[in-house]
C-alpha positions in Angstrom: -51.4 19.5 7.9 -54.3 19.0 5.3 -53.2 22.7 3.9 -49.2 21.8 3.8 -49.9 18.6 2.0 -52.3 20.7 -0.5 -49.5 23.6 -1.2 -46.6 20.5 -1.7 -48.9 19.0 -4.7 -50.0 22.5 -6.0 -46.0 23.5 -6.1 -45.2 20.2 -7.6 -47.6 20.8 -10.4 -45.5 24.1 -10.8 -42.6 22.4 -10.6 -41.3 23.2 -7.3 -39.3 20.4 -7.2 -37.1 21.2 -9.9 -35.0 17.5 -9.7 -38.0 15.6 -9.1 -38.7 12.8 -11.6 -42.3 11.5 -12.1 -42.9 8.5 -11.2 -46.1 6.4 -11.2 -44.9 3.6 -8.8 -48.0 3.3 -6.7 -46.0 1.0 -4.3 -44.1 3.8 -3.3 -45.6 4.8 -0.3 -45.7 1.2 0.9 -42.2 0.7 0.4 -41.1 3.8 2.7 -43.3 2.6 5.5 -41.9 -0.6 5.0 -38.6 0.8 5.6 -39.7 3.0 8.2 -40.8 -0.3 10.2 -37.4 -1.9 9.6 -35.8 1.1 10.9 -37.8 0.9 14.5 -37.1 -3.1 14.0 -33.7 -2.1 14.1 -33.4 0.1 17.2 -34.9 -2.2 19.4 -32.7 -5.1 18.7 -29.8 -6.5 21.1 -27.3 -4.4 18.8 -29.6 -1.1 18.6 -29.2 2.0 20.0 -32.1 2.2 22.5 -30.7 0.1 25.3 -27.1 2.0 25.4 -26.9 2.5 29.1 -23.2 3.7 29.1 -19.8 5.0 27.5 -16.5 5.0 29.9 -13.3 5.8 28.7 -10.8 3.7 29.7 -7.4 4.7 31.3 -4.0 3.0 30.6 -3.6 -0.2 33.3 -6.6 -1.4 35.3 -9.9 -0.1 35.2 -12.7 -2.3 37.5 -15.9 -2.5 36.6 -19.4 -3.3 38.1 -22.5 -2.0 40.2 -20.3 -0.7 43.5 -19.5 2.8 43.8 -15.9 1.4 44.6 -15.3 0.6 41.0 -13.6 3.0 38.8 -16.6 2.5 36.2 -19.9 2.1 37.5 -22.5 -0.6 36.1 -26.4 -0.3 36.7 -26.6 -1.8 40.4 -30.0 -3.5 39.8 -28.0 -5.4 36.8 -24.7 -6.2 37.9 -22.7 -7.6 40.2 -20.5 -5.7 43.3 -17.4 -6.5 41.6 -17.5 -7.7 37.7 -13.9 -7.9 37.3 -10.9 -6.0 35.6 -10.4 -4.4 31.8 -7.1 -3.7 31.6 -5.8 -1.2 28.7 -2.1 -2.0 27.7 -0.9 -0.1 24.5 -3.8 -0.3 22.4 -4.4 -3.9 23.7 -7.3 -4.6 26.0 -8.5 -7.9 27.7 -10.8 -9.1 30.9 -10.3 -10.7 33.8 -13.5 -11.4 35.3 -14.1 -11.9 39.4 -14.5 -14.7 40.7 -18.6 -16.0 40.3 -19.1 -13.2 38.8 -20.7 -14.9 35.8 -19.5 -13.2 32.8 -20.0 -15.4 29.3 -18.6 -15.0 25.5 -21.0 -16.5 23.3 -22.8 -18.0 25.9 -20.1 -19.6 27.2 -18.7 -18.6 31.1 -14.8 -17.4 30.7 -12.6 -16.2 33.3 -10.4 -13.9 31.3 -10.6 -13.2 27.6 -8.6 -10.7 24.8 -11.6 -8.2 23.8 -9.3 -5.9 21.6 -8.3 -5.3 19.2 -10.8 -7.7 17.0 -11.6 -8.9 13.6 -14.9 -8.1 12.4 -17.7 -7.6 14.6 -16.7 -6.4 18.5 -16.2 -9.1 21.0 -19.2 -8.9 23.1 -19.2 -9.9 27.2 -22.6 -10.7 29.0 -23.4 -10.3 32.8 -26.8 -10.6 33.8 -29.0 -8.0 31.2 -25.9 -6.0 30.7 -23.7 -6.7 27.8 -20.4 -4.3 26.5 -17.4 -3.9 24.0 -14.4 -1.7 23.1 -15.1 1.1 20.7 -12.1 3.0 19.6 -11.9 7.1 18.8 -9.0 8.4 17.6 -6.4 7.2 20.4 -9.0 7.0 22.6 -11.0 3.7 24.1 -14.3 3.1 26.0 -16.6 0.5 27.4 -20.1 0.8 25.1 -22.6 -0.9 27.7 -26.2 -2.3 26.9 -28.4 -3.0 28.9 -31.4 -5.3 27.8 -33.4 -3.6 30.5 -32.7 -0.3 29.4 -35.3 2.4 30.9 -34.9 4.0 27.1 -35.7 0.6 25.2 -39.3 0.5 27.3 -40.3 4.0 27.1 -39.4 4.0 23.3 -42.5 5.1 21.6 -42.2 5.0 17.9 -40.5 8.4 15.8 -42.9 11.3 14.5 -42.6 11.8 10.9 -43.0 13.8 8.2 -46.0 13.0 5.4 -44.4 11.1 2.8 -44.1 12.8 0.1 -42.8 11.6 -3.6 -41.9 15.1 -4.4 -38.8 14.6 -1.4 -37.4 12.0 -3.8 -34.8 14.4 -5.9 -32.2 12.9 -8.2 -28.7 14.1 -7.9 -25.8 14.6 -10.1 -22.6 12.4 -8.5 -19.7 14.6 -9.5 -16.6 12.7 -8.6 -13.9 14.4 -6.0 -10.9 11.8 -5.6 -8.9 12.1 -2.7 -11.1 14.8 -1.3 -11.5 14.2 2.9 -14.3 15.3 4.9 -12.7 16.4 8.2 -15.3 15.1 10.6 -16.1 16.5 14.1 -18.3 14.0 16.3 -20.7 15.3 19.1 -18.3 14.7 21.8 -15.4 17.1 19.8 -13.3 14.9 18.9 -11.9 15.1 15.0 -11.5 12.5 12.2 -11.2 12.4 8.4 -13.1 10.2 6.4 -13.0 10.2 2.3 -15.6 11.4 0.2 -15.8 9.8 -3.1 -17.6 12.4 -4.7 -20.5 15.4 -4.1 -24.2 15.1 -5.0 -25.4 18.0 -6.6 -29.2 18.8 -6.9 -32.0 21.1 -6.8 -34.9 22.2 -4.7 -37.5 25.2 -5.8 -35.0 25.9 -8.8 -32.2 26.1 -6.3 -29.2 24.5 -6.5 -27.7 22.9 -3.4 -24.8 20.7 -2.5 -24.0 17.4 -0.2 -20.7 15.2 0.4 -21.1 12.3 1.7 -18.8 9.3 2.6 -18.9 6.1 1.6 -17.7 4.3 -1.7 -19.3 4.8 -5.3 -21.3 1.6 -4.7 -23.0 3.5 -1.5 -23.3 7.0 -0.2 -23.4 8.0 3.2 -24.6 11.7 4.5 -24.6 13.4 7.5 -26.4 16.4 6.5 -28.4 20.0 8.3 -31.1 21.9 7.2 -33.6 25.0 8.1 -35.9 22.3 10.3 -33.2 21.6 12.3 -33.8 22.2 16.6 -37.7 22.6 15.2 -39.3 20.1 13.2 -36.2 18.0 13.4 -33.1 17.0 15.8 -30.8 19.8 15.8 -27.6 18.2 15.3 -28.8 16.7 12.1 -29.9 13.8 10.6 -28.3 10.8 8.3 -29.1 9.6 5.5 -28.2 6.6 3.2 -27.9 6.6 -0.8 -27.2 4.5 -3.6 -23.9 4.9 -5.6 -24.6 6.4 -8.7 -25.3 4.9 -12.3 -23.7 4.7 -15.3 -24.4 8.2 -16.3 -23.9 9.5 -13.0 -26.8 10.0 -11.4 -28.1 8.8 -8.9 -31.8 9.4 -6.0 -31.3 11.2 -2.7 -35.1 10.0 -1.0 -34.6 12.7 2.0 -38.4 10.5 3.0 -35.8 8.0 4.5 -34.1 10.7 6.0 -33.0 9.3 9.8 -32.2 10.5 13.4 -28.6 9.8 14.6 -28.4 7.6 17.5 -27.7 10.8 19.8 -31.2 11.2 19.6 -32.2 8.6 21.3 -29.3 7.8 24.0 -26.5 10.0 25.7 -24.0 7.4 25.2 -23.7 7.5 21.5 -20.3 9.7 19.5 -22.3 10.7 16.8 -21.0 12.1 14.0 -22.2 16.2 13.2 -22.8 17.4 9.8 -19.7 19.5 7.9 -20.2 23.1 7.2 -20.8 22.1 3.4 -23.7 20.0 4.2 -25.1 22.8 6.1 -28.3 23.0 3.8 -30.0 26.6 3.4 -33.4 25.0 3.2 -35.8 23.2 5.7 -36.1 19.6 4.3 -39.8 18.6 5.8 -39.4 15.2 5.2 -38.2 12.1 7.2 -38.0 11.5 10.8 -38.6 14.4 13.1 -37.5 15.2 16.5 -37.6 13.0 19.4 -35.4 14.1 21.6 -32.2 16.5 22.3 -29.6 13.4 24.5 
């Protein structure tokens, strides 16, 4: 490790790093970590991806739910009642009827039946016992997304590996502006989507020239991007990363040291997103979170 960290300073010297801007920010380093602990913060919360313990699609009319195999979606038996109830699925509509002592709440409080989608804002979340779900919606398609506050995956989470930070990883980017161009998106399960690209960040590594789109608005960029270290040093269906909108003269930092794992790393039940063949990079970028898993 001592003799990669060596030959990335001697090739920054050379200027390696052709889009790399000096900087003597000491802090730097500081401020990654601190980011890097807000990221773990993050995953172990109630709304973080390590206690996912499910994702059933529903079918039109009646689906029950709960811990016996009689149910047409099955919860965690040690975490759930026989019989929860019903989520019924009528044109895009969906609301619950719960059983009777079953115990389900909405914000803490105990309801008998309630309208779960569509919503405004954030998902309208149901609690039995140490489990907790909502609707998600893909494409025409709905599901239950179960948590469970026990999740075996929340207590055997053990931190993410990562890369030396390294300044040098810190490249700025020309934001070249592409309106109405759409990213046609195909998530981990196969289903299709388009989201709009504002733009494409152009920059370069060891004189090389390389392109990324992301999504997101010209206030904030969003990118789902693959490299060279990819099913190696890092997860193989790629990693995100978030970056600032670009400034008045169009430019703009893409810190790949904040480069992150999709939530498929860490659960089965997450849709994630995969990278598009143009942000396919042709370069191993040793820098961010590793690999921690292959869900």
């Amino acid at each position: 490790m001592k003799k990669i960290l060596l030959a990335a300073s001697t090739l920054l010297s050379l200027g390696f790093f052709s889009s790399f801007v000096e900087t003597n920010d000491n802090n730097y380093e500081a401020e990654v970590k601190q980011w890097q602990q807000k990221r773990i913060e993050g995953l172990k919360r109630e709304d973080g991806w390590l206690n996912l313990a499910g994702l059933f699609w529903l079918k039109e009319g009646e689906n029950t739910i709960g811990g016996s195999d009689k149910n047409a979606i099955n919860f965690p038996k040690e975490h759930s009642a026989d019989f929860v109830g019903k989520v019924i699925l009528k044109e895009g509509k969906i609301s619950f009827v719960a059983a009777k002592g079953a115990k389900v709440t909405l914000d803490n409080q105990e309801v008998n039946n309630a309208e779960v989608f569509p919503y405004q804002g954030k998902p309208i979340v149901l609690a039995h016992q140490s489990l907790r779900w909502f609707i998600i919606q893909r494409g025409d398609k709905y599901a239950i997304r179960l948590r469970d506050l026990e999740s075996p995956f929340l207590k055997s989470f053990a931190g993410i590996p990562t890369f030396p930070i390294d300044p040098a990883w810190r490249v700025k980017a020309k934001f070249v502006p592409t309106e109405g161009r759409k990213l046609k998106i195909i998530d981990i399960t196969g289903r299709t989507y388009e989201q709009d690209s504002p733009g494409k960040l152009i920059f370069s590594v060891n004189n090389k020239e390389y392109t990324l789109e992301p999504t997101g608005t010209l206030k904030h960029l969003s990118l789902v991007f693959g490299d060279l270290s990819n099913k190696h040093e890092t997860y193989g269906a790629g990693r995100f990363l978030e970056v600032d909108g670009p400034d008045a003269e169009g430019y703009t930092y893409i810190d790949f040291n904040k480069s992150y794992n999709p939530p498929c790393a860490f659960t089965p039940f997450a849709t994630c997103p995969l990278p598009t063949k143009e942000n396919k990079l042709e370069v191993a970028i040793l820098a961010g979170e590793k690999r921690v898993g292959e869900h």
